[in-house]
VEXDREN-2710 file (C-alpha; in Angstrom, 1 decimal):
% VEXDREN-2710
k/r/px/py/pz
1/UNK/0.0/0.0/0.0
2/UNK/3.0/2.5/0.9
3/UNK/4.8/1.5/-2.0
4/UNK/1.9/2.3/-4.2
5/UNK/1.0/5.8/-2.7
6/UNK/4.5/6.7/-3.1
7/UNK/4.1/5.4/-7.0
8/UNK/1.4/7.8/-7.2
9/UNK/2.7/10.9/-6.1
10/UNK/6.1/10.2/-8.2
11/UNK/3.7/10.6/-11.3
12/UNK/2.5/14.3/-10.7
13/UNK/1.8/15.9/-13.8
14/UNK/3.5/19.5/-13.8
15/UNK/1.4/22.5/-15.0
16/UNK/2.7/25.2/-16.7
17/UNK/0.5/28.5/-17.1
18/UNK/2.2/30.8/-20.0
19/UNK/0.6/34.0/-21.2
20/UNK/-1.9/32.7/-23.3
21/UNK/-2.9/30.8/-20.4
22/UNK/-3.9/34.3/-18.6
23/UNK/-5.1/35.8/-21.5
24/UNK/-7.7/33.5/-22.5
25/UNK/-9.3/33.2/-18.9
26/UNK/-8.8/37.1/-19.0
27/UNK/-11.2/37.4/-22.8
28/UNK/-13.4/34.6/-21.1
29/UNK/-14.1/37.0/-17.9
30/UNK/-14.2/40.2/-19.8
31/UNK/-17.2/38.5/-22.0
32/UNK/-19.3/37.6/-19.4
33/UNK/-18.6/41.7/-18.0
34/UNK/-16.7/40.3/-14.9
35/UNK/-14.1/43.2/-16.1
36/UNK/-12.0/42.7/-12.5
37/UNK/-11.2/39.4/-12.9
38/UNK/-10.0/40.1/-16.7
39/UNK/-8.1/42.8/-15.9
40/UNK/-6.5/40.9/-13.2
41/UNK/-6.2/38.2/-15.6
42/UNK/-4.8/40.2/-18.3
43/UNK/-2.2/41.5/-16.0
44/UNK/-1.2/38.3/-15.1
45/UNK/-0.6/37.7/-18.5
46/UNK/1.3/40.9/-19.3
47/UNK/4.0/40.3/-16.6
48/UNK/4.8/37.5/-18.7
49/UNK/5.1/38.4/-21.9
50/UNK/5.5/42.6/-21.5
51/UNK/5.8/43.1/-25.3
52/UNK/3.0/41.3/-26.5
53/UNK/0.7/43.8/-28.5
54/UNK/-2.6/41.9/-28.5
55/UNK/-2.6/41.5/-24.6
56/UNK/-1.4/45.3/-24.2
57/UNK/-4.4/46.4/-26.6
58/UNK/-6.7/44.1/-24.9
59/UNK/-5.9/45.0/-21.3
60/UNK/-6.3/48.9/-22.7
61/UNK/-9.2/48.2/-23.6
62/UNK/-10.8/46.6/-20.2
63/UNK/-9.0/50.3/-18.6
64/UNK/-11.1/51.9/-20.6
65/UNK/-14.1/50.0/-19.5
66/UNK/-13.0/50.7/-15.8
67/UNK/-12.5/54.1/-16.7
68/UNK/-9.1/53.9/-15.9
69/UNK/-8.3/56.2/-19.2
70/UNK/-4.6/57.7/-18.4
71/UNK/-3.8/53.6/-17.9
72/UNK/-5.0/52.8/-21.3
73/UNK/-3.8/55.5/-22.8
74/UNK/-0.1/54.6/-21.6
75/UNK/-0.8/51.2/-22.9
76/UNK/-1.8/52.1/-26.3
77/UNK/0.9/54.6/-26.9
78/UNK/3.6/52.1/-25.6
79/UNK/2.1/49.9/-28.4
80/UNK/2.4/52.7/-31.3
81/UNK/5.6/54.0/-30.2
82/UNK/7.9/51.4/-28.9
83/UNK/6.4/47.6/-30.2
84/UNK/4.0/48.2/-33.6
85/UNK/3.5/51.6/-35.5
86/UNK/1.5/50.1/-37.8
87/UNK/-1.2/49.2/-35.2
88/UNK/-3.0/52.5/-35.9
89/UNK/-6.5/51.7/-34.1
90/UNK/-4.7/52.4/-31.0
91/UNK/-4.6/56.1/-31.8
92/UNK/-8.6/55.7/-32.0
93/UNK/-8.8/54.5/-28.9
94/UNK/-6.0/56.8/-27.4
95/UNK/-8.8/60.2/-28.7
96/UNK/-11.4/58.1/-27.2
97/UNK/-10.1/57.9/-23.8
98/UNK/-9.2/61.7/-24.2
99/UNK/-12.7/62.5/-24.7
100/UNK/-13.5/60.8/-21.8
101/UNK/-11.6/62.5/-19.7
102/UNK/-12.7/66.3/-21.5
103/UNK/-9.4/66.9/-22.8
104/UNK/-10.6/67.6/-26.2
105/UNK/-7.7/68.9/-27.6
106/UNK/-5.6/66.1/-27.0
107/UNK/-8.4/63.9/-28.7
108/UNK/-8.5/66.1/-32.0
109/UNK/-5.0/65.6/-32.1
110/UNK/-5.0/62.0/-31.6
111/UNK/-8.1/61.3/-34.0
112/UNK/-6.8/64.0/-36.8
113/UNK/-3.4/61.3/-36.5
114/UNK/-5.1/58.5/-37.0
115/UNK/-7.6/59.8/-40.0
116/UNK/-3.9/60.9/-41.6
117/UNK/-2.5/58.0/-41.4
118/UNK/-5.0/55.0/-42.0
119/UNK/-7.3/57.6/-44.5
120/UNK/-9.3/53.9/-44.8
121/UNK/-9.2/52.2/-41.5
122/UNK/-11.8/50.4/-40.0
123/UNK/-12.8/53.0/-37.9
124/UNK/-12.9/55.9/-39.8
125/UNK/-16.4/56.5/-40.1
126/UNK/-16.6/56.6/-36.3
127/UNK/-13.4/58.6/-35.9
128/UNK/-15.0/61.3/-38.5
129/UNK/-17.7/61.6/-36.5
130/UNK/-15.8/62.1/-33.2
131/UNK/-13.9/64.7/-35.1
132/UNK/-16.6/66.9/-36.4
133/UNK/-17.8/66.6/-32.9
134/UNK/-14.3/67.6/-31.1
135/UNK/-13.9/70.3/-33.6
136/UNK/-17.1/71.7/-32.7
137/UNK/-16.5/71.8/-29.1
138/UNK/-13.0/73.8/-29.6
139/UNK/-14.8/76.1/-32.3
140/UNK/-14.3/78.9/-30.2
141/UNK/-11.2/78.8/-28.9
142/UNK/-9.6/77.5/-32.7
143/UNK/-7.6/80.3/-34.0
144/UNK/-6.4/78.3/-37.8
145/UNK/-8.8/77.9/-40.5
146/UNK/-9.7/74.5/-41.5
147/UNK/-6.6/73.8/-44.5
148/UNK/-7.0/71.3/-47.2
149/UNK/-3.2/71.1/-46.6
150/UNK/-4.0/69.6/-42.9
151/UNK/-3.4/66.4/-43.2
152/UNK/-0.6/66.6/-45.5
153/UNK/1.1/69.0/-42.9
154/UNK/-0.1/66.8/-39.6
155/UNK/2.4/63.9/-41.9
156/UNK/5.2/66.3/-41.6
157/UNK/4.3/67.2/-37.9
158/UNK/4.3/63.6/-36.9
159/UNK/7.6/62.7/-38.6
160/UNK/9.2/65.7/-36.9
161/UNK/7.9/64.3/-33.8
162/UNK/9.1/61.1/-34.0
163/UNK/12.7/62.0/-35.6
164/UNK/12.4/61.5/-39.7
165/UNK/13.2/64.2/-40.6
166/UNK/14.3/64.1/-44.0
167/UNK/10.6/62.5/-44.3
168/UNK/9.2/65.4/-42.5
169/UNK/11.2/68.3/-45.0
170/UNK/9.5/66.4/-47.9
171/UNK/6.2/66.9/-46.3
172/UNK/6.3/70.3/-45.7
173/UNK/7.7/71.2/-48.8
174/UNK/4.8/69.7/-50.1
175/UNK/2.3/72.0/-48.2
176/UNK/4.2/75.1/-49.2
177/UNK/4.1/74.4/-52.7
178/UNK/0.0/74.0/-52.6
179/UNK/-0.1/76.7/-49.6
180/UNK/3.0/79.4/-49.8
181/UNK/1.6/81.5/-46.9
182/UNK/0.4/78.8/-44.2
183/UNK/3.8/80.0/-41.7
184/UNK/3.2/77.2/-39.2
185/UNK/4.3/74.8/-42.1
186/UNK/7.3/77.0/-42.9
187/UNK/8.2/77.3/-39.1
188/UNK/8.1/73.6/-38.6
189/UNK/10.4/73.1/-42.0
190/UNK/13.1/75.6/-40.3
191/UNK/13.2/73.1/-37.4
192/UNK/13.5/70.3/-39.7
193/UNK/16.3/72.0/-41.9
194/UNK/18.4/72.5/-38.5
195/UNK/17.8/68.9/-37.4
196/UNK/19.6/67.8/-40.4
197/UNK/23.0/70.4/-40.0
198/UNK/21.2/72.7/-42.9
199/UNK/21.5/75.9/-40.5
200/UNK/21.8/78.1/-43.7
201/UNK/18.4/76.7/-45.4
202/UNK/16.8/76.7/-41.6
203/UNK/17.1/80.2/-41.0
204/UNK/16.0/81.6/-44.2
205/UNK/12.7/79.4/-43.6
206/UNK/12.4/81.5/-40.7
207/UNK/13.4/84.7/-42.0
208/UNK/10.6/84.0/-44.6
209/UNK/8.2/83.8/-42.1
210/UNK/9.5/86.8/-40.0
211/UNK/9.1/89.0/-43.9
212/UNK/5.5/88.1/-44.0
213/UNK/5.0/88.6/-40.0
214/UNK/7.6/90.3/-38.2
215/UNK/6.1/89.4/-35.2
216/UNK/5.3/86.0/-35.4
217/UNK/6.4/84.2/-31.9
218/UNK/7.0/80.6/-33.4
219/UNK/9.6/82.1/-35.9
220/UNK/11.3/84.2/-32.9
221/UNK/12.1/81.6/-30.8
222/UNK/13.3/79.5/-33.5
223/UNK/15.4/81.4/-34.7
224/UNK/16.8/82.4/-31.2
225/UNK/17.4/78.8/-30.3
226/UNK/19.2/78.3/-33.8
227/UNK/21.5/80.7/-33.0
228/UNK/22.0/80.1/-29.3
229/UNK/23.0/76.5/-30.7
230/UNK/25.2/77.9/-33.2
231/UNK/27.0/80.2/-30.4
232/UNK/26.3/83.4/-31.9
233/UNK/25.6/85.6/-29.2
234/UNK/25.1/88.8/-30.6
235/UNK/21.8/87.3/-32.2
236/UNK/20.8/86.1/-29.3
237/UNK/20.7/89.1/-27.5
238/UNK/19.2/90.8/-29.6
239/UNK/16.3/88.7/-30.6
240/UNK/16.0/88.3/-27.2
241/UNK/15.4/92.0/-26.7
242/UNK/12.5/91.8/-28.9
243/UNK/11.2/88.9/-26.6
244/UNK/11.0/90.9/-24.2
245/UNK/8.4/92.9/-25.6
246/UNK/6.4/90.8/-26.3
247/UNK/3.2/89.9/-23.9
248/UNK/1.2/86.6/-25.7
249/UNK/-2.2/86.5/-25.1
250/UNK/-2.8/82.8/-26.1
251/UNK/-1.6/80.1/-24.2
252/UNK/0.3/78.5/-27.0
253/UNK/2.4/81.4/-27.0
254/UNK/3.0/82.1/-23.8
255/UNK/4.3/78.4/-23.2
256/UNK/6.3/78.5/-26.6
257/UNK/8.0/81.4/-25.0
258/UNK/8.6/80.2/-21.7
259/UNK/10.3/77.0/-23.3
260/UNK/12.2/79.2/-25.4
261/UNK/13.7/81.3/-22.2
262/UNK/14.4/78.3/-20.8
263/UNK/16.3/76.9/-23.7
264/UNK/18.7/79.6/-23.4
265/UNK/18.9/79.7/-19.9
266/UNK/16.5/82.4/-18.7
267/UNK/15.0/80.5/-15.5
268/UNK/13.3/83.4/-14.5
269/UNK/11.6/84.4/-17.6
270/UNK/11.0/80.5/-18.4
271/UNK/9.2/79.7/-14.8
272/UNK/6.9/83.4/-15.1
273/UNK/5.7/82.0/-18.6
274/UNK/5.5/78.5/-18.5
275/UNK/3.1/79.3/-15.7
276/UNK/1.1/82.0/-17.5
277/UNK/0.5/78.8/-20.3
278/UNK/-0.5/76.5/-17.4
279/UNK/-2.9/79.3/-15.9
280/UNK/-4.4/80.0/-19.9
281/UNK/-5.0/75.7/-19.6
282/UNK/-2.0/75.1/-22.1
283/UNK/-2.1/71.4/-23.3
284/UNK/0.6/69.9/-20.9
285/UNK/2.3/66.9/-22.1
286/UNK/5.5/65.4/-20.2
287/UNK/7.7/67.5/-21.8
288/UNK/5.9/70.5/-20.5
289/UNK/5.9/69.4/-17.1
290/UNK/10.0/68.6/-17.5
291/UNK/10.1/72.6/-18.9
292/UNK/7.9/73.4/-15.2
293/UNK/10.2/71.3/-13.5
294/UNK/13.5/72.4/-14.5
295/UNK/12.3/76.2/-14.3
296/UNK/11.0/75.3/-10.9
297/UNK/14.5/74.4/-9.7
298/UNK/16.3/76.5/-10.8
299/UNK/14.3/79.2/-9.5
300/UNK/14.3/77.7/-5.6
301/UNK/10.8/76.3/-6.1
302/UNK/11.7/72.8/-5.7
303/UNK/8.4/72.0/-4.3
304/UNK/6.9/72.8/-7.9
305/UNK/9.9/71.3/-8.9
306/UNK/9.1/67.6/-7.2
307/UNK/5.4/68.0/-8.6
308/UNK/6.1/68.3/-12.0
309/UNK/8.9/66.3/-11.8
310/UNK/6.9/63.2/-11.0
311/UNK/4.2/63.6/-13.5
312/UNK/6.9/63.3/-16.6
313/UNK/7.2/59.6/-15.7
314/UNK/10.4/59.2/-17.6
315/UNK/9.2/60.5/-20.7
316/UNK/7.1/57.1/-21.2
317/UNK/4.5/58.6/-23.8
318/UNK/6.7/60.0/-25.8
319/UNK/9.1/58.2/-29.0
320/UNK/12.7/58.9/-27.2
321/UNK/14.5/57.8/-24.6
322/UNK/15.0/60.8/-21.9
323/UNK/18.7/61.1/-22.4
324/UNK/18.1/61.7/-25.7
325/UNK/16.3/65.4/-25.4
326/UNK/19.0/67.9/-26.0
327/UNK/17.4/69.8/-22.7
328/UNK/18.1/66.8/-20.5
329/UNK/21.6/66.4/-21.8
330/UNK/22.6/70.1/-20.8
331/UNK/20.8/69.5/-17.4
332/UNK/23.2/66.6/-16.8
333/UNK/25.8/68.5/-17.9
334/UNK/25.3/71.9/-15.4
335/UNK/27.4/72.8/-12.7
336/UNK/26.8/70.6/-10.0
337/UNK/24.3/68.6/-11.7
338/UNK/24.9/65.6/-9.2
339/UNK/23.0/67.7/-6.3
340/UNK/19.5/68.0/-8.8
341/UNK/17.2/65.0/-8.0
342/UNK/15.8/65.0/-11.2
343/UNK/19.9/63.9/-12.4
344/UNK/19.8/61.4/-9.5
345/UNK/16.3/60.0/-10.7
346/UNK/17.4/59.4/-14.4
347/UNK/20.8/58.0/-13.4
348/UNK/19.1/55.0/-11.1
349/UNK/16.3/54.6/-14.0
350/UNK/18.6/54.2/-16.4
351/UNK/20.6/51.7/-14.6
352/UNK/17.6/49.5/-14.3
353/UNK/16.3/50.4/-17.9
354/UNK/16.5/48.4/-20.9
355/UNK/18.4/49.8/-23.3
356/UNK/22.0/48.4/-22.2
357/UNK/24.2/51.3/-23.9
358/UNK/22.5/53.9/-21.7
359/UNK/23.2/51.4/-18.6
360/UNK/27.2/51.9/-19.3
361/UNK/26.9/55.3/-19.9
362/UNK/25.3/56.0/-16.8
363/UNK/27.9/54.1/-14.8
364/UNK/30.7/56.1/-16.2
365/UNK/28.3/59.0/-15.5
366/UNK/28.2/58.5/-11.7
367/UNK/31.8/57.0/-11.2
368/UNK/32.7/61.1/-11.9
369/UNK/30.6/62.7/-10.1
370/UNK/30.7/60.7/-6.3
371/UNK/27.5/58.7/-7.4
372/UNK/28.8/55.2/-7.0
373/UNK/27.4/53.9/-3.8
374/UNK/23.8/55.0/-4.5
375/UNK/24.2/52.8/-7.8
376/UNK/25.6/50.3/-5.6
377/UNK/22.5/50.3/-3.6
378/UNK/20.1/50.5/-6.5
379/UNK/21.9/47.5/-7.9
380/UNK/21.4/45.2/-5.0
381/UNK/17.8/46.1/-5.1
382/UNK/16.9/44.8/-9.1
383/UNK/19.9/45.2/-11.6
384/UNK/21.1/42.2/-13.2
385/UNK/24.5/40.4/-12.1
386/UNK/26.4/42.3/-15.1
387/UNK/25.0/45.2/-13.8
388/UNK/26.0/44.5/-10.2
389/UNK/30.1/43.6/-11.6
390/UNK/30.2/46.6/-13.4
391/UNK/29.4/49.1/-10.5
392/UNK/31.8/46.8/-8.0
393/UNK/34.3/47.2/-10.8
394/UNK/34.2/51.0/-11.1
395/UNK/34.5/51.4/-7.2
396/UNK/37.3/49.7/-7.3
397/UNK/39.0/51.8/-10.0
398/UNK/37.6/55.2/-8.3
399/UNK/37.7/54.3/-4.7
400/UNK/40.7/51.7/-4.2
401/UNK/42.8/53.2/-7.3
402/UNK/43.2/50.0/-9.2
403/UNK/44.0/50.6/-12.8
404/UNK/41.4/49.0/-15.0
405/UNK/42.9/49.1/-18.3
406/UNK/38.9/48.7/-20.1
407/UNK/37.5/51.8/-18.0
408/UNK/40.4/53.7/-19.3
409/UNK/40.2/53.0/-22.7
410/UNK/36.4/54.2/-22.6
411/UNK/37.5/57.4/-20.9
412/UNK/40.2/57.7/-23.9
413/UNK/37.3/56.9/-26.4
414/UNK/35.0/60.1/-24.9
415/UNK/37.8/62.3/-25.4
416/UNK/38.3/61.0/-29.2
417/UNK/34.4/61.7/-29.7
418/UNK/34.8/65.0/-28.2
419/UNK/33.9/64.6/-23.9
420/UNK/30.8/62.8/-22.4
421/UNK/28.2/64.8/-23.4
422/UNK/29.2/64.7/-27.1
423/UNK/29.1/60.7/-26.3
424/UNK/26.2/60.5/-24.7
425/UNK/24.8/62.0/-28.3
426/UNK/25.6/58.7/-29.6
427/UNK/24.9/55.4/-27.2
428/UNK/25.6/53.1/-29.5
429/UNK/29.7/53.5/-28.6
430/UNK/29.1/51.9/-25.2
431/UNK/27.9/48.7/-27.2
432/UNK/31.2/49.3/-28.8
433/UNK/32.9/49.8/-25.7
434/UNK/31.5/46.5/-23.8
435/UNK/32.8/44.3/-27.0
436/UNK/36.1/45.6/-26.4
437/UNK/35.9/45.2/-23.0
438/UNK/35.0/41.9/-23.0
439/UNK/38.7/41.2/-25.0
440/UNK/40.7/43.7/-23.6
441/UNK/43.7/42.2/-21.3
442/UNK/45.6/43.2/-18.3
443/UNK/48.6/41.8/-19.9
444/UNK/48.6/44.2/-22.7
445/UNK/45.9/46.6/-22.3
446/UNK/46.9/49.0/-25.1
447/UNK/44.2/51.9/-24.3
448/UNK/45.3/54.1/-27.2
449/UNK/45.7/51.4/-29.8
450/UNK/42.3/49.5/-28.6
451/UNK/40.8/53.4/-28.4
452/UNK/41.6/53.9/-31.4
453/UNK/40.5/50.7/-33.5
454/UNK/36.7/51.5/-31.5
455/UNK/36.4/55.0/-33.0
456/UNK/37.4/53.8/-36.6
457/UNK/34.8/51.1/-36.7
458/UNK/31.9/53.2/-34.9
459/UNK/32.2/55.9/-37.7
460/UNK/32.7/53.3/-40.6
461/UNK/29.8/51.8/-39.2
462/UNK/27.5/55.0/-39.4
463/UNK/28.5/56.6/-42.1
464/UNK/31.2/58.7/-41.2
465/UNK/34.4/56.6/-41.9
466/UNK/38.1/58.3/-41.3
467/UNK/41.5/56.6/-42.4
468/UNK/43.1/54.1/-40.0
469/UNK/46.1/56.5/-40.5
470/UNK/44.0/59.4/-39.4
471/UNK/42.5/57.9/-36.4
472/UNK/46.0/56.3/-35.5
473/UNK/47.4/60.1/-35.3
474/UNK/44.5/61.4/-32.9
475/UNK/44.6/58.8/-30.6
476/UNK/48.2/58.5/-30.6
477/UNK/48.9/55.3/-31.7
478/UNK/51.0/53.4/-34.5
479/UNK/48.9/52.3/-38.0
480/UNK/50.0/48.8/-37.1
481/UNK/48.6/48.9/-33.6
482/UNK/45.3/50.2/-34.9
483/UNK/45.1/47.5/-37.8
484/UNK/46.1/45.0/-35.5
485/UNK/43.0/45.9/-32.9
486/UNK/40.8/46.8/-35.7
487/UNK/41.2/42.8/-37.0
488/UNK/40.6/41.3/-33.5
489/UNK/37.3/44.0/-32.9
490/UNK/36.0/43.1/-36.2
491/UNK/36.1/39.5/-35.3
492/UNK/34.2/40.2/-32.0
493/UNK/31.9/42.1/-33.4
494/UNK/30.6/39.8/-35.8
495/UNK/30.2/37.6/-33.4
496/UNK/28.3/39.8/-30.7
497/UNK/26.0/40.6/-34.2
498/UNK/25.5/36.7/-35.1
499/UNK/24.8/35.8/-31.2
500/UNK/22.0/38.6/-31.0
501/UNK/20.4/37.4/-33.7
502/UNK/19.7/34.1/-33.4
END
């Protein structure tokens, strides 16, 4: 009898729930209206597989039925911008949770994308209706006349949004041909000109504008940010002067003013607008409420600061990572920027974050700046083992003074790129960097030579290749060295390539 229980409970059957598991039960629940359970369900099945689109979409859509609206709309633009663009329903849905929460703006904008885009979707009959209906209710306060060129300029808006912007040049070219006078399109082209290096073409686009309307606030502060980028001072000040003059009346303008003070550095001027726009009910996004923030601090009001602060989440709604927005950069970049929270707070998400370039870079970030012990602490509590080797690693170079021949060699590559902020412009070196590290020896580290061989293949690999002889000369190594190290990376490389695609 023993011996036969024991047979028994040797033959236990194992069962494995996966995330279609979860997400069945959660579509059986939600049909029978138990919408708790399916959410809960649904969740279940999302900690599983994060990246799935179909169970993000579905879950949105049981938010929505919660009225949990903000929820699903995070959902549905984590599906659009990160996992599937072509999944255009979701922006549907995103104008639909808009309207339920009365921010009507946001859902024309939302709705007017998703008509551009999918012209014949399945849901365009519904989505012209919510349109007419959103464009009534912001009748009043609408200050642009309805534009056969709309849609075709809402194309160009988009790419610019999301980074195209060759893409978005073509577009608004394209408006301008049918339309010569509609200045928002010609505005929005100057940005796009500068985005590609074409300063010369982007400030006549404005200067076109500023013929027609001298005034014009979108073409002002363009054109002010151009040249504070281009370092020419004397421009600066004196299109700042006629800034000064000016007193908006919508709130558009007054925010498009404060970020433009803050840009160049104006905190004061910055924080006074920025706050006009919020009092006129400005559409705030997160990158708004990172413009409050930043004005906040550096204007003492970190209580403001901490408010706003919290509600840009990381920049989660929007195409790009944080690090990439040229304001963040120069914040991490300001005197003392290792005493601002919002530094700190980027720093520690970034070392838990994804995107494994950004992870380096913020470890070399904080090993200069005294940082090292909170990463320490933040890597006990969730980074992965790599993670945790890497920050024991850089304590000991920084703290105990051992010589670590790979963290040198990244510290020589930054100065060949041109210092860590240039660097941080382009993440991709750290991917670079951790193949080298990974064959790099104690024996023979070779910094300048191994330096050297990284920066030739980075720039042949995007575009903006250099002789080996060249490169040898800046970072002050022999042509045989460099050849030698460019062989052995190329090798690695490859196989780093092969291994992350299968």
């Amino acid at each position: 009898m023993q011996e036969r229980n024991r047979t028994k409970k040797a033959h236990v059957v194992e069962f494995h729930c996966d995330g279609d598991f979860f997400y069945q039960k959660g579509l059986v629940f939600l049909q029978t209206g138990d919408l708790d359970r399916a959410n809960k369900y649904m969740d279940r099945a999302l900690k599983i597989n994060p990246t799935n689109v179909e169970y993000l979409c579905r879950q949105a859509e049981i938010l929505a039925e919660l009225e949990h609206y903000e929820a699903s709309i995070r959902l549905l633009k984590k599906v659009v911008y990160e996992l599937d663009a072509t999944m255009t329903d979701c922006y549907f849905f995103i104008a639909n949770n808009y309207t339920y929460l009365g921010d009507f703006r946001e859902a024309l904008d939302e709705v007017q994308t998703y008509l551009t885009l999918d012209p014949n979707g399945s849901f365009r009959h519904e989505a012209k209706e919510l349109y007419q209906l959103l464009s009534s209710e912001l009748s009043d306060s609408e200050d642009e006349e309805e534009s056969l060129c709309l849609p075709l300029h809402e194309r160009g808006r988009l790419a610019l949004e999301h980074g195209h912007f060759e893409e978005a040049v073509h577009h608004f070219q394209q408006v301008l041909e049918n339309e010569p006078d509609f200045l928002a399109a010609q505005n929005n082209l100057s940005i796009a000109y500068f985005s590609l290096g074409k300063t010369d073409q982007a400030i006549q686009a404005v200067q076109h504008v500023l013929e027609k309307d001298p005034g014009n606030i979108h073409a002002l502060c363009n054109l002010i940010t151009f040249y504070a980028q281009l370092g020419d001072q004397n421009e600066v000040i004196r299109i700042e002067k006629q800034l000064n003059l000016i007193y908006p009346f919508y709130s558009e303008h007054c925010g498009k003013i404060g970020s433009t003070y803050l840009f160049i550095g104006r905190y004061e001027r910055a924080y006074y607008w920025l706050r006009e726009a919020e009092k006129r009910g400005v559409r705030r996004d997160q990158v708004f409420f990172f413009w409050m923030a930043l004005a906040a601090y550096h204007c003492g009001d970190e209580h403001v600061a901490h408010q706003n602060w919290s509600r840009v989440d990381y920049f989660s709604d929007k195409p790009f990572h944080p690090f990439k927005y040229s304001k963040i950069q120069d914040m991490m970049f300001e005197p003392e920027a290792e005493k601002n929270f919002m530094v700190k707070d980027l720093i520690l998400q970034a070392v838990h974050g994804e995107v494994q370039a950004y992870r380096f870079f913020a470890l070399f970030y904080a090993a200069r700046r005294h940082m090292l012990l909170q990463l320490q602490d933040a890597a006990k509590t969730g980074a992965d083992s790599e993670m945790v080797l890497l920050v024991n690693r850089f304590i000991r170079a920084h703290e105990q003074g051992f010589i670590d021949p790979g963290l040198q060699m990244m510290h020589e590559v930054e100065r060949l790129v041109g210092g860590e902020k240039e660097t941080l412009k382009h993440p991709e070196i750290f991917i670079f960097w951790a193949v080298v590290d990974s064959i790099v020896t104690e024996e023979e580290p070779d910094i300048h030579g191994w330096a050297g061989a990284l920066i030739y293949l980075w720039k042949k690999e995007y575009g903006a290749s250099e002789s080996q002889k060249k490169v040898a000369e800046q970072a002050g190594t022999s042509l045989y060295r460099i050849r030698k190290h460019i062989h052995q990376l190329s090798i690695a490389l490859e196989r780093r390539w092969a291994d992350g695609a299968q």
